[in-house]
N, C-alpha and C positions, 0 to 999 in steps of 0.2 A: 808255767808258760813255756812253749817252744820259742829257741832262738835261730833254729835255721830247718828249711823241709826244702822239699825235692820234690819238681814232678813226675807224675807218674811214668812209668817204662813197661811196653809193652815184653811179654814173654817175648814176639818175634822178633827182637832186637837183642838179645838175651847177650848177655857179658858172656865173650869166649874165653875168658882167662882159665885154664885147668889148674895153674898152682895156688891162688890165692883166692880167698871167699870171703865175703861180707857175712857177717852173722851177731845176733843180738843177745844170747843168751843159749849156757849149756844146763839144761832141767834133765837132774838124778834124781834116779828113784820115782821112774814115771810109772803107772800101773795104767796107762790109757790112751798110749800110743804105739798099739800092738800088744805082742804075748810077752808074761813074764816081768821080770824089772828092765826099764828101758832108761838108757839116757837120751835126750830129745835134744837136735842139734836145731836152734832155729836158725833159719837164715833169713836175714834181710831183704827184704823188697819184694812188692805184690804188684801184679797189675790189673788187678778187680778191686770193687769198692762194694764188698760186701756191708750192708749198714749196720748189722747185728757182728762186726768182726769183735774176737775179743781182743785181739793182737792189736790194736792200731799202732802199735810202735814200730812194728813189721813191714809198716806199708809205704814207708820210703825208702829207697836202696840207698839212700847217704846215709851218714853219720851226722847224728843229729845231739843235740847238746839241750836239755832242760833245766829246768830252777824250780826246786821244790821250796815254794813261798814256806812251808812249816819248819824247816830247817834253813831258813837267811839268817843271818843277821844284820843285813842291810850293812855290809862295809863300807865304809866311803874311803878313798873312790873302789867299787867294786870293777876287777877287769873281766869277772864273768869266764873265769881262767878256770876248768875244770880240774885240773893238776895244781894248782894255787889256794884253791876254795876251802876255808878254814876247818867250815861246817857242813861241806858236802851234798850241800844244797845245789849246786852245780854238778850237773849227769850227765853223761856219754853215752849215749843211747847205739848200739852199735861198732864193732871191733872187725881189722880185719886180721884175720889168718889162715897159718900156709899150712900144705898136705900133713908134712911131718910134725906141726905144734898139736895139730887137732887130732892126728894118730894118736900121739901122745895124751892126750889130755882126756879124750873116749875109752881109751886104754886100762886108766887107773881105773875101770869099773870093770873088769875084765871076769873076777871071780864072781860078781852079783849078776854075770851075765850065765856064766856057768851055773850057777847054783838055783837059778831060776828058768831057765830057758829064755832068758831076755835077749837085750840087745840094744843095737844102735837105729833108732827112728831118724829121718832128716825130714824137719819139717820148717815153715816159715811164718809168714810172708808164703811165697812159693817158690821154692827149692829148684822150679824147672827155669829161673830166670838165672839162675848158678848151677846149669847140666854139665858143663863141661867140667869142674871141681868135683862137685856130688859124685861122679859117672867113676872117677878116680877114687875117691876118697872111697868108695862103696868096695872098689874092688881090691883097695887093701884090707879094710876088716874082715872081706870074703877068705883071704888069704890066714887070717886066726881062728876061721870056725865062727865069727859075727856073726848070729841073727841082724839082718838087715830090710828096713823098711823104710818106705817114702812116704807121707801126707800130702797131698798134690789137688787140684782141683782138673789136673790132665788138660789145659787152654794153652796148647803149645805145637809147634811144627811135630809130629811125627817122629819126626829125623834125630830130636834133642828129646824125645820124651822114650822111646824103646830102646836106646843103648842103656840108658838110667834103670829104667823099669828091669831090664834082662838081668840088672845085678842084685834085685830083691830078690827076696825071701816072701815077703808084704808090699804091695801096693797097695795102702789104704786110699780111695779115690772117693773123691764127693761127689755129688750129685744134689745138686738146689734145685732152681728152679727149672723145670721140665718144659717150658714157655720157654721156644724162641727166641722171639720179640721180648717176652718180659726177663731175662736172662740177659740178654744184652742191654737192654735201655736201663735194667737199676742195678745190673751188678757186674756188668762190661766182659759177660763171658761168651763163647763164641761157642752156643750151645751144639749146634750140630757137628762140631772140630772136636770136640769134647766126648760127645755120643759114637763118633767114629773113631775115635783113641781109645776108648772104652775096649769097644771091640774088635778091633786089633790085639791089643795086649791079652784079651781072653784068647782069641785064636793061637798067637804066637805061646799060649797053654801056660801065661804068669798068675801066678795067683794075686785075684783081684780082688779086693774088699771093699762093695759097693758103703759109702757112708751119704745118710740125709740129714741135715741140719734142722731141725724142728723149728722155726722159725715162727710163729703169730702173724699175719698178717701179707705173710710170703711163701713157705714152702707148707707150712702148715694146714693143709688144706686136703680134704677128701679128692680133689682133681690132681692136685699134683702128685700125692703119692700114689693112685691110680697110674697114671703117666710112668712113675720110678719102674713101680712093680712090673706093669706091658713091654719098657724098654727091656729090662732085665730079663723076663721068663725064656725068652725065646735065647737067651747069652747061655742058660744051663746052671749061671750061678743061683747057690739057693743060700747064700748070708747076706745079712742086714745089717748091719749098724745103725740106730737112729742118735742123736745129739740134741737132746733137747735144749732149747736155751736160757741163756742164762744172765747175769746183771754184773760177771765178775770183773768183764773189761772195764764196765762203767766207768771210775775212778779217774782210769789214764787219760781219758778223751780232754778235760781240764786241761792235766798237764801237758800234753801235747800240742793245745791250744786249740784244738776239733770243738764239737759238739756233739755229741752221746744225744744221735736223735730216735734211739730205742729205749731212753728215759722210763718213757709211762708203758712199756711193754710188759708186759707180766711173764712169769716162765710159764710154760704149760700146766696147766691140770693134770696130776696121774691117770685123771680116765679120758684126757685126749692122748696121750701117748700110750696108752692101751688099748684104745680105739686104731691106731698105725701098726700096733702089733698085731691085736686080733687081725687087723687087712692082709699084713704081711704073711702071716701063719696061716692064714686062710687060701691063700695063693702058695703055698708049699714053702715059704721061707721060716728059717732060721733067726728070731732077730737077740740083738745085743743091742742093750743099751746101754751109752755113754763108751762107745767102741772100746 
């Protein structure tokens, strides 16, 4: 169970802090967030309610405290003291730190970086609600020869998403749902601010790496990835990334105190997501699956 959350915070309210970052967890030895061996910096807090998210831990910008019921032992009186807690049952979902700890700490993977052509990924939550941090922190790894990349869903002013963007290597960018209306009403993104940051960041000649989430019931669909493929042709870009889904978040939703209301959703079929490839290939694209 969760013992304390946070409402949601728009990207356009986005924390100006550049020394100090909210983030949840550092994942080495990633093969799937970008090229090579990557370590993946997540950062805290989302402001879409993607329903299929696997991250729901991501999607409060607080620091958040849980109770894993299988590790209690029911202490009486329990203070629910995370630093106190005998069995560890008691979790701190959420840390924050500054420029030079997370230098340091991205750092020690410095020769798996070398020896693979990898790198440092910044992903969330979404990374552009902590632009002014990232925007920094990107341009010291630049300074070692970092491969550097962002994970981003691009639902941000402009202003905070191209100073970020100018210091990849990789902007892997998503694209869900291709409906307006249905992009805002079930997953609170600001589709045409999104399609025009798109394009921007192609013009300004970043390399951009369209990603679609395969989704059942939402993106999943012969219209929408029609929709993907029409926005794209005319951008020049010819890569794909498709992300089939999956049941791995399931679990957290409990703990968190949510509801995992993609329960009875099944992952794709191999010949629906061959179905998305033949479309894509068919239309001049490149795809990768599982980016």
């Amino acid at each position: 169970m969760i013992l304390s959350a946070a409402p949601r915070i728009s990207c356009d309210v986005i924390d100006t802090r550049a020394d100090v970052a909210r983030i949840f967890n550092i994942q080495r030895y990633s093969l799937n967030d970008g090229r090579g061996i990557r370590t993946v910096v997540f950062f805290k807090g989302c402001p879409h309610f993607c329903p299929w998210c696997a991250n729901p831990e991501s999607i409060s910008p607080r620091i958040e405290t849980v109770r894993r019921t299988s590790k209690c032992l029911n202490c009486t009186p329990c203070e629910r003291d995370v630093d106190e807690c005998p069995s560890g049952a008691f979790e701190r979902i959420g840390r924050d730190i500054t420029l030079d700890e997370l230098e340091a700490d991205v750092m020690k993977d410095d020769v798996f970086f070398r020896a693979s052509g990898g790198g440092v990924t910044l992903s969330g939550g979404e990374v552009l609600m902590q632009a002014p941090f990232a925007t920094q922190f990107l341009q010291r790894l630049r300074r070692y020869g970092v491969h550097t990349a962002i994970e981003t869903a691009g639902d941000a002013p402009l202003s905070r998403l191209l100073p970020l963007a100018r210091q990849c290597d990789e902007v892997l960018f998503d694209l869900k749902l291709m409906d307006a209306e249905k992009a805002s009403e079930l997953l609170g993104i600001n589709l045409p601010r999104v399609q025009e940051n798109f394009l921007q960041l192609v013009a300004e000649g970043i390399n951009v790496i369209p990603r679609v989430p395969l989704i059942p019931g939402f993106t999943l669909s012969k219209t929408n990835i029609d929709r993907v493929l029409a926005f794209l042709l005319p951008s020049g870009i010819r890569q794909l990334h498709v992300l089939p889904f999956h049941q791995f978040g399931g679990p957290k939703y409990p703990l968190l105190g949510r509801t995992w209301t993609m329960s009875a959703v099944a992952p794709p079929e191999d010949d629906e997501v061959d179905l998305v490839r033949r479309m894509a290939e068919a239309a001049g694209f490149q795809v990768t699956t599982g980016g």
